[in-house]
N, C-alpha and C positions, 0 to 999 in steps of 0.2 A: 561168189554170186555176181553182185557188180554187174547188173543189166540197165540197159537206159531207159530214160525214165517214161512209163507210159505216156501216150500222148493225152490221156484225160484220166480226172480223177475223181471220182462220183462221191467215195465214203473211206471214212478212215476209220479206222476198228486197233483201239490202243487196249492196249495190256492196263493193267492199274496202280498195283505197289511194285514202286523202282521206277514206273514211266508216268504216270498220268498224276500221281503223288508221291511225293518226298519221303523221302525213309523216317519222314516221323507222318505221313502220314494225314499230309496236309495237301488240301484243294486250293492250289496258289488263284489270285486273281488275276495274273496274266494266262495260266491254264484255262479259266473259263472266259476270259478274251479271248482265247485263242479258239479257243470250239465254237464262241458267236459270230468270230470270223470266218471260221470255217460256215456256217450255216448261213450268213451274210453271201457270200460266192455258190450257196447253192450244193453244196459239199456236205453229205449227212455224217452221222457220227454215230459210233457202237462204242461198246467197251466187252472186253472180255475178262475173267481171272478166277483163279485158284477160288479163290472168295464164295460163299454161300450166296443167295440173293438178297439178303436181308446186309448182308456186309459190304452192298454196293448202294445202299438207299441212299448216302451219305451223297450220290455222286447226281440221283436225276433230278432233283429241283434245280440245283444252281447251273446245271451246264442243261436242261430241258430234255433229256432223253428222249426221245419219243420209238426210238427203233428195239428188236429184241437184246434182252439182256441174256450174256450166254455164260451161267456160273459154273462153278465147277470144272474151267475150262471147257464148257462145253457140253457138261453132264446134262443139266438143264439150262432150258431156255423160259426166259420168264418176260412177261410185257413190263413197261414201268408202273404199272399195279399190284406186280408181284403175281398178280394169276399166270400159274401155268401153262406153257406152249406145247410143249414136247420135254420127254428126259429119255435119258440114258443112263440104267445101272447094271452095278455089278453082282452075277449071281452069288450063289455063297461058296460054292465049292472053289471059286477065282477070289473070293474074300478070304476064304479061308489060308490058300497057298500065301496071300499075298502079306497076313498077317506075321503067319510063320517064317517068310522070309525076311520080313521087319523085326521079326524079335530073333530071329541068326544073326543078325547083323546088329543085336542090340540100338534098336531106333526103341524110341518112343512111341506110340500107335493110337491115332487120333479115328476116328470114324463117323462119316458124317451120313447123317439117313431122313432124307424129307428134310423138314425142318430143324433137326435135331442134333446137335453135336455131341459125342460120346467119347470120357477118355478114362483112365483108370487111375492116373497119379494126377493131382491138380497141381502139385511144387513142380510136374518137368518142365525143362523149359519150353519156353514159349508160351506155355497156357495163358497167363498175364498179359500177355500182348497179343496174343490171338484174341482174345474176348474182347478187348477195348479197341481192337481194331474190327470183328463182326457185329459187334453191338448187340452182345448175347450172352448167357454163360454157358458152360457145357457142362451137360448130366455124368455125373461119377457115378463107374461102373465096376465091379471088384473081377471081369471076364469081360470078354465078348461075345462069352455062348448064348444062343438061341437069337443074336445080333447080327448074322451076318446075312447075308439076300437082301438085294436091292438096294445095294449103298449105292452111296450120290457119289464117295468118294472116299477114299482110305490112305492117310498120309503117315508116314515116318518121320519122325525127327531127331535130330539128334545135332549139337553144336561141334561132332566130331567129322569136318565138312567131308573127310575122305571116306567114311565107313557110309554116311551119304551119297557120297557116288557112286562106290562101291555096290550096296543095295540096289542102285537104279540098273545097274549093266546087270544084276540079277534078276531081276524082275522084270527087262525089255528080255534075257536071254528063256528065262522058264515061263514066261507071260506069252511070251511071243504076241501071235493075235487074239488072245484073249483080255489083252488089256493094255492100257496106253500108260507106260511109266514114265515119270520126267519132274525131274528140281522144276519146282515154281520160285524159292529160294533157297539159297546155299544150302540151309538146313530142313528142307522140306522136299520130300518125297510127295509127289502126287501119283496116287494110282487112280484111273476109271476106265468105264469103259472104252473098248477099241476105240468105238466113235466118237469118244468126247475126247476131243484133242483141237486144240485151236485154228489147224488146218480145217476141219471138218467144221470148226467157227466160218471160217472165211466161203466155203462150199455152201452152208445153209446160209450165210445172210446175201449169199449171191443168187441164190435160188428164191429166198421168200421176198427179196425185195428190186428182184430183176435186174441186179448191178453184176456183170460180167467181172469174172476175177479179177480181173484183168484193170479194172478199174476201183479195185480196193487194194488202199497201203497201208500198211501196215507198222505197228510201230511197239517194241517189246526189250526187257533186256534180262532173260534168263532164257534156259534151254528150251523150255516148253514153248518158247512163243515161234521158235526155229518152222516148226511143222505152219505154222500161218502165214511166216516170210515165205517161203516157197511157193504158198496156195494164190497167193494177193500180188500187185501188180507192182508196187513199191515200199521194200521192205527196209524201213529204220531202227537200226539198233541205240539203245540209249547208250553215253559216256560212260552210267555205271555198270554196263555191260562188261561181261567177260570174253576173253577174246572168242572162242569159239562162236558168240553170239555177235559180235562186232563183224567176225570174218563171214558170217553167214549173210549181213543185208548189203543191201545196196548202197545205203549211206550211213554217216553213226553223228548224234547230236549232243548235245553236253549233257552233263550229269542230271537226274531229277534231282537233286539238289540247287541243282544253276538255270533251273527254268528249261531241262533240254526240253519237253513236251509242247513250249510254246514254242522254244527256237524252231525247231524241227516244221514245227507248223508255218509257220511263217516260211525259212528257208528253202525249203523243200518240198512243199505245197502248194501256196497261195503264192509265194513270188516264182516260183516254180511254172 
């Protein structure tokens, strides 16, 4: 990729777990320096991610949100009130396939719907850290019959990173455009629909808030954030990014562990 750097830069639209917070999960205070800074210069500020709405609340008081919130990668869009903007789901006969090819490939199978998160084993992993990380629990379900139409989103898991990726080139190949498959972490599968993909992040907040692509950077460090580095004007990959995700931006900043979300802002922004 490797293109030079827009001549202006209106709003930056960061990813959230691995970029905008530490792998435990923490809203550092130079991270919201860095976004007052940014709104200081005039420079507005989004976030997008895998995450429900209710599992980004943690983020608009202390950094002041005031633009749309887009979860789900993009499934819905919600105000910083949580009222509803627009969504995008999945019908059931595309739930259904999508199921089934997460339990071929023995994932885990999480299902998220409106509000509601649905799963069938509470010991797999992750379930423990997903709830203290949405700030929710999720409803135990012994199927997913008579559950499927209209999911917000449908994830796979499983700590076996390769059968994980695995599943995702089967579900971008029998999905095709019927749905947008892509790791939001190592061990997470995110399926929704077509148009909920972080690229289509970067297209609606260029359209509801009259900031030309072109003038949104972008900042992410898994695969799914790839489709929004492409859409936006300057794309940053985080240190703990994987190569594939480092070789896709324009520039790459230290690890969310070592403040890359402020570096990045400062370095390649504001002094920018």
């Amino acid at each position: 990729m490797k293109r030079s750097r827009p001549a202006k830069i209106s709003l930056l639209l960061a990813d959230v777990d691995g970029t905008l917070v530490t792998h435990e999960k923490v809203l550092t205070d130079r991270a919201v320096a860095a976004v007052n800074a940014l709104r200081d210069a005039g420079i507005r500020f989004a976030v997008t991610s895998g995450r429900p709405p209710k599992g980004m609340g943690m983020l608009i008081e202390p950094l002041k949100i005031d633009t749309p919130i887009a979860a789900f990668n993009g499934g819905l869009f919600v105000n910083p009130d949580f009222s509803v903007i627009e969504g995008h789901t999945l019908p059931r006969n595309v739930g259904e396939v999508t199921v089934d090819l997460m339990q071929s490939h023995d994932l885990d199978v999480w299902l998220y719907k409106g509000s509601d998160w649905f799963i069938r084993d509470p010991k797999a992993p992750h379930v423990e850290r997903e709830e203290w990380t949405v700030k929710f629990p999720p409803t135990i379900v012994r199927s997913f019959d008579g559950l499927l139409g209209q999911d917000a989103k449908i994830v796979g898991v499983s700590d076996d990173l390769e059968r994980v990726k695995a599943c995702e080139a089967a579900c971008q190949q029998q999905l095709a455009r019927l749905a947008s498959a892509a790791r939001s972490q190592p061990y997470y599968l995110d399926v929704t629909h077509p148009a909920a993909n972080k690229g289509g992040v970067v297209d609606y907040l260029s359209r509801t808030l009259g900031i030309p692509a072109g003038e949104i950077a972008t900042i992410g460090d898994m695969p799914n954030d790839i489709l929004m580095f492409e859409k936006g004007g300057l794309a940053i990959a985080m240190g703990n990014g994987g190569p594939e995700v480092q070789d896709a931006a324009d520039v790459v900043t230290d690890s969310c562990d070592d403040e890359g979300f402020a570096n990045a802002v400062h370095n390649f922004i504001l002094r920018g």
